[in-house]
C-alpha positions as CSV (number, residue, x, y, z in Angstrom):
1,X,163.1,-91.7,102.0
2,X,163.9,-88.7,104.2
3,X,161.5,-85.9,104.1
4,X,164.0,-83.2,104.2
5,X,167.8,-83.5,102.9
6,X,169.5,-80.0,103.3
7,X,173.4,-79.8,102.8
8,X,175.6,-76.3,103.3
9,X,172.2,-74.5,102.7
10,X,172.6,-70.6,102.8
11,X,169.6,-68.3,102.9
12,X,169.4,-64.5,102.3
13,X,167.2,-62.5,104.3
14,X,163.9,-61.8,102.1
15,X,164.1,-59.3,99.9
16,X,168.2,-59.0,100.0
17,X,170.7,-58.6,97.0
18,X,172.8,-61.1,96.6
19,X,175.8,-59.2,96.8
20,X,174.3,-58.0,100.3
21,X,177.3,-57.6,102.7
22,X,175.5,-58.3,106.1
23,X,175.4,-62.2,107.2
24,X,172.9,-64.7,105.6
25,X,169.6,-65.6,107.5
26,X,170.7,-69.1,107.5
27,X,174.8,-70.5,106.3
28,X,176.2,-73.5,106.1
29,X,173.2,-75.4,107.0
30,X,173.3,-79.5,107.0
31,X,170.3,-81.3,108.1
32,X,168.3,-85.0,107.2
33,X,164.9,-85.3,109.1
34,X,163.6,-88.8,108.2
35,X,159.8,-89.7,107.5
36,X,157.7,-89.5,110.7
37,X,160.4,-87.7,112.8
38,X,159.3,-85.3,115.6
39,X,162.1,-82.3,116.4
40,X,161.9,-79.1,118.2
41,X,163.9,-76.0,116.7
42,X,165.2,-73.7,119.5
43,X,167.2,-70.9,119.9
44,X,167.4,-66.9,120.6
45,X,165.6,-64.9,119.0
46,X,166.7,-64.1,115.2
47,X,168.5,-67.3,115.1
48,X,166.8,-68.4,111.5
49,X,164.3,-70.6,113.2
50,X,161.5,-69.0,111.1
51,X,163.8,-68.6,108.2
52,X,164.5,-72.3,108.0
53,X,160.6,-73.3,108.4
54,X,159.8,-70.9,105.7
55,X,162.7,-73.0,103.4
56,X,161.3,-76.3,104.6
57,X,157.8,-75.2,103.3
58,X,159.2,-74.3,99.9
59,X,158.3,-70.7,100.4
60,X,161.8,-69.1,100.4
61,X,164.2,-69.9,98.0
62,X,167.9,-71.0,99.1
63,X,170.9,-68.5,97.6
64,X,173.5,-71.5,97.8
65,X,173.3,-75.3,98.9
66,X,171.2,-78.5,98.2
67,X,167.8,-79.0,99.6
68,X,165.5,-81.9,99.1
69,X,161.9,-82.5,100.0
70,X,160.9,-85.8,99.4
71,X,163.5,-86.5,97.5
72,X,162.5,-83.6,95.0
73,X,164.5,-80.4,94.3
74,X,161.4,-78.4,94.8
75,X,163.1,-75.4,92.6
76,X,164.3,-77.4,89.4
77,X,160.4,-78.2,89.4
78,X,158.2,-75.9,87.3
79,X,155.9,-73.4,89.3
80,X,152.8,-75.8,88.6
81,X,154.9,-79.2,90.2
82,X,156.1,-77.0,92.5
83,X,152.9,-76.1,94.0
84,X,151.7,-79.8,93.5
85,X,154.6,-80.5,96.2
86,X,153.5,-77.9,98.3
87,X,150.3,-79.6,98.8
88,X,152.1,-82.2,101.0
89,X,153.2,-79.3,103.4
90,X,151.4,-77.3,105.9
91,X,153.1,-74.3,107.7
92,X,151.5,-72.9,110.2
93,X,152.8,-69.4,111.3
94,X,152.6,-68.0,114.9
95,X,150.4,-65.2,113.7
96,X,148.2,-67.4,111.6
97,X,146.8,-65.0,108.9
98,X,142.9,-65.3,109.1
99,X,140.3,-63.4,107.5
100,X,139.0,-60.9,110.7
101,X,135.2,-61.6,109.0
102,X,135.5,-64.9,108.1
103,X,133.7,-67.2,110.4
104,X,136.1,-70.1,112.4
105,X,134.4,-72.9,110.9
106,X,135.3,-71.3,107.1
107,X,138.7,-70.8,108.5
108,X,139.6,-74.2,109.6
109,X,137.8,-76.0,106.5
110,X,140.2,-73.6,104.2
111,X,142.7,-76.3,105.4
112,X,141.0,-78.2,102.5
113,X,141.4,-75.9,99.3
114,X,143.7,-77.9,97.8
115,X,141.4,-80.8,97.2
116,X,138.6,-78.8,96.7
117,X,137.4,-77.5,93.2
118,X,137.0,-74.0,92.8
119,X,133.1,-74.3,92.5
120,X,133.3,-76.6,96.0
121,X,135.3,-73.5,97.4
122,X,133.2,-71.1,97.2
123,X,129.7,-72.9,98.0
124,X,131.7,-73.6,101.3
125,X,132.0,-69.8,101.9
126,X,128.3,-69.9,102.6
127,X,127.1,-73.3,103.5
128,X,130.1,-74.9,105.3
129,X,131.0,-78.1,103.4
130,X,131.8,-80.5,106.6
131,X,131.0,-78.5,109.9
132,X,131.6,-81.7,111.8
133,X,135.2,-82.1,111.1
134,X,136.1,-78.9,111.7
135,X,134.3,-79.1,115.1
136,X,136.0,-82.2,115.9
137,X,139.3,-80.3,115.1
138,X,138.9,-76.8,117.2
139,X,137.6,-79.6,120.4
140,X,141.1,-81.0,120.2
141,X,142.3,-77.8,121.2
142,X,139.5,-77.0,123.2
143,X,137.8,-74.4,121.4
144,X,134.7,-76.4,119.6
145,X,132.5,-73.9,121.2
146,X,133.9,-71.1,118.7
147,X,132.8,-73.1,115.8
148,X,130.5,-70.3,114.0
149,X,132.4,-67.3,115.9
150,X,133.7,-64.6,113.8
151,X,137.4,-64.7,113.7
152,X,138.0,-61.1,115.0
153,X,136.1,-61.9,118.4
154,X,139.0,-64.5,119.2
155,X,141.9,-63.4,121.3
156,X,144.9,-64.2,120.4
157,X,145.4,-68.0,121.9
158,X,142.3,-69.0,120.5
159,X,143.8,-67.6,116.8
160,X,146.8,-69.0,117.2
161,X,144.6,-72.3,118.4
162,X,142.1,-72.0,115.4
163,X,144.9,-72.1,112.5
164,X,146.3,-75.1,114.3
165,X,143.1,-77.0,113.5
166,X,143.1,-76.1,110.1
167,X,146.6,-78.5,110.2
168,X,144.2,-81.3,111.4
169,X,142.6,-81.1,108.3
170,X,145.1,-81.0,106.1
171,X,146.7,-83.9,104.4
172,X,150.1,-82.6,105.0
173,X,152.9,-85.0,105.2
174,X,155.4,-82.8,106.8
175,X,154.0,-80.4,109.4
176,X,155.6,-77.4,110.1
177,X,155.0,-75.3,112.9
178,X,156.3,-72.1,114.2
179,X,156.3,-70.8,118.0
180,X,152.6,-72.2,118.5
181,X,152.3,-71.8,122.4
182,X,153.2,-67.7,122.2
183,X,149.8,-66.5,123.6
184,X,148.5,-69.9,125.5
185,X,149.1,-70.8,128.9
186,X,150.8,-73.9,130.7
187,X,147.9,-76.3,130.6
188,X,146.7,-75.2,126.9
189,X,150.7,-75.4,125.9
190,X,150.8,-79.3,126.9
191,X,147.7,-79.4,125.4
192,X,148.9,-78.6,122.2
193,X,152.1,-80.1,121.6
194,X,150.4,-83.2,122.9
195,X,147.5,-82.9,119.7
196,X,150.4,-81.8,117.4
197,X,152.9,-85.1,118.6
198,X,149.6,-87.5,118.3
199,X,148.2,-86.3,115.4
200,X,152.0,-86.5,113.7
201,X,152.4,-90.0,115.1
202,X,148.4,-90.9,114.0
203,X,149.4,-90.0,110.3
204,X,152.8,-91.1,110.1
205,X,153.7,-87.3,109.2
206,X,157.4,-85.3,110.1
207,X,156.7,-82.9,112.7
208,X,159.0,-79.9,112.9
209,X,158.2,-77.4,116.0
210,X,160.1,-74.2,116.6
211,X,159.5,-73.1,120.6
212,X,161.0,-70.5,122.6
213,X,160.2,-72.9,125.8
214,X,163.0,-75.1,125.9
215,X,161.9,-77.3,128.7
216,X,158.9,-78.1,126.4
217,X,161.1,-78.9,123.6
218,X,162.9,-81.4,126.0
219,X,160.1,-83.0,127.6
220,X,158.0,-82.9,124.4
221,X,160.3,-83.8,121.4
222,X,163.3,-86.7,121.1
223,X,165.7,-84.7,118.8
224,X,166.8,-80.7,119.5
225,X,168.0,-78.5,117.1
226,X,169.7,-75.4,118.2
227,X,170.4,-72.5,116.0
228,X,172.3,-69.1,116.7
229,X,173.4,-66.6,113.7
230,X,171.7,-68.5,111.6
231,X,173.6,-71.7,112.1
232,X,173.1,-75.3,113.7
233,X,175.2,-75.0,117.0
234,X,173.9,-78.6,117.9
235,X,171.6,-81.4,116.6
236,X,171.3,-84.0,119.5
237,X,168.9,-86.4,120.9
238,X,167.5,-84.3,124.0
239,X,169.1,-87.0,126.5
240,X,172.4,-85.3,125.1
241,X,171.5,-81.6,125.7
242,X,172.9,-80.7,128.7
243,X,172.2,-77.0,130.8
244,X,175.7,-75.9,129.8
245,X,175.0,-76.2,126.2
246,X,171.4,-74.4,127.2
247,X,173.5,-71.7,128.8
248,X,175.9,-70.9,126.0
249,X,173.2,-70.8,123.3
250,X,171.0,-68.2,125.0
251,X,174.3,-66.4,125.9
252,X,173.2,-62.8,125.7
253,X,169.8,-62.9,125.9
254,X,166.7,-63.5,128.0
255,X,166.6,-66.7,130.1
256,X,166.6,-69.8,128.0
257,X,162.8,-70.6,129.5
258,X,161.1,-67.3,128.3
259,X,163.7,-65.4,125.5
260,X,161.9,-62.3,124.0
261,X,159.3,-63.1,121.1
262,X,161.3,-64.4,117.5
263,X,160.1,-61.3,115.0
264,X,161.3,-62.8,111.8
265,X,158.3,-63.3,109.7
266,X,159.0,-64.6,106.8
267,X,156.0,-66.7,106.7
268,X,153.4,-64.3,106.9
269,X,155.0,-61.4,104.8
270,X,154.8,-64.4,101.8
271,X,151.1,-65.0,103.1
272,X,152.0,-68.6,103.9
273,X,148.9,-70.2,105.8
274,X,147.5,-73.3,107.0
275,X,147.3,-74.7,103.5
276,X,150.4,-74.7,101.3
C-alpha cells in the first residue's frame, strides 16, 4: 500500500478565503510515494515545498483534490482517528520549535508523547524517563555531549540537529523533513542525510526530504521532485535529471546550489513538532 496517494491536489495558502484571487500554494498536484521510498523535494524558494510537507503531515487541509495516507482519507476521519493517524507521522520543521528552558534530553524524549500516558509525561519533565536513548540519538548526529544542556545555549545547527533526534525516537512511519541542513556545515550535512537515509531504511519508513542543495539531493536520494508556483515541474529518478532541467527550475533566482532560505512556514505557525 502506498504511503501517500495525492491526485490534482490544490492547496490555499494558510489562512486564505477560498474565493482568494491570488494562485494556490500548491495546484494540480499528482503524486504516489510507495512504502519505504526515499525522495528529495527541490526547488526555489516559495515553490510549496513546505506547503506540501505540511499536507503530507495532515496538518493543512487540501481546498480541492484526493489525498491518501495509508490508504486513509485523513479528513473524512473524525478529529480523534485523525490524530490516531498522525501518530504514524513525524514532521520535522527547519526551525524546530523547542522550549528555550527545556533541557535537550526532555526535548528529544518528547518524541515519545504519544505513547506515553499523561502521568508518564510529566514524571519525565523531571526525572528523564530513558536518558540513554536519547543519548544514543543526539551521538548519531554528533551532539551526545549536549544531553542535559539547556536548549537556549544551542546554536542553531545543534537545534536544528536536536529536533532531528527527537525523529529517532519516534515510531513514525513516514518521516518528513524540511530543509534540515540550513545552519550545518558540509561534513555535518552528509552526516545527516546519511542518519536520516539509514535510519529510514533501518525501519522500513518513507522518507521525504525537502533541501535547497541540489547536489545533495542527487547524490543522496534516488527520486527528485521539483516544484515551481506551486506545481510539480518534474518527478524523475535522479539519473534523469539533467543540469538543463536544473537551470530552468531555478530560472530567476539564486544559483541552483545555494537559493535564498524557503520562508514558508506553515509548519511551525500550526506548532507542528517532532511528534505529530
Amino acid at each position: 500500500m502506498p504511503t501517500y496517494q495525492l491526485r490534482n491536489l490544490t492547496v490555499r495558502h494558510l489562512g486564505a478565503p477560498a474565493s482568494a484571487s491570488a494562485a494556490p500554494a500548491l495546484q494540480a498536484i499528482s503524486l504516489t510515494v510507495q512504502q519505504g521510498e526515499q525522495l528529495a523535494l527541490i526547488g526555489p524558494s516559495g515553490a510549496g515545498k513546505t506547503t506540501l510537507l505540511a499536507t503530507l503531515a495532515c496538518a493543512q487541509r487540501p481546498a480541492e483534490g484526493g489525498f491518501r495516507a495509508f490508504g486513509i482519507d485523513p479528513w473524512a476521519l473524525r478529529e480523534s482517528a485523525r490524530h490516531r493517524l498522525r501518530a504514524h507521522l513525524f514532521l520535522a520543521p527547519q526551525t524546530p520549535p523547542l522550549p528555550p528552558r527545556q533541557r535537550v534530553v526532555t526535548a528529544v524524549l518528547a518524541a515519545r508523547l504519544p505513547q506515553w500516558s499523561v502521568w508518564r509525561a510529566l514524571v519525565s519533565l523531571f526525572k528523564p524517563a530513558d536518558p540513554q536513548a536519547a543519548w544514543q540519538a543526539l551521538s548519531r548526529f554528533n551532539l551526545g555531549d549536549k544531553l542535559y544542556s539547556r536548549v537556549d545555549r544551542l546554536s542553531g545547527g545543534e537545534r536544528q540537529r536536536c529536533g532531528l533526534a527527537r525523529l529517532l525516537l519516534s515510531p513514525a512511519k513516514a518521516l518528513l523533513v524540511d530543509e534540515p541542513l540550513s545552519a550545518l556545515d558540509p561534513a555535518l550535512s552528509e552526516l545527516t542525510l546519511a542518519t536520516l537515509r539509514d535510519e529510514a531504511a533501518a525501519r522500513g519508513a518513507t522518507l521525504i526530504c525537502s533541501l535547497h542543495q541540489v547536489e545533495l539531493a542527487l547524490r543522496h536520494f534516488p527520486r527528485i521532485v521539483a516544484l515551481r508556483n506551486g506545481r510539480i515541474e518534474f518527478d524523475l529518478p535522479r539519473e534523469q535529471v539533467t543540469q538543463q532541467m536544473i537551470d530552468a527550475l531555478y530560472q530567476g533566482e539564486q544559483t541552483a546550489s545555494a537559493p535564498a532560505p524557503d520562508h514558508e512556514a506553515l509548519a511551525v505557525k500550526l506548532g507542528i513538532g517532532a511528534c505529530l
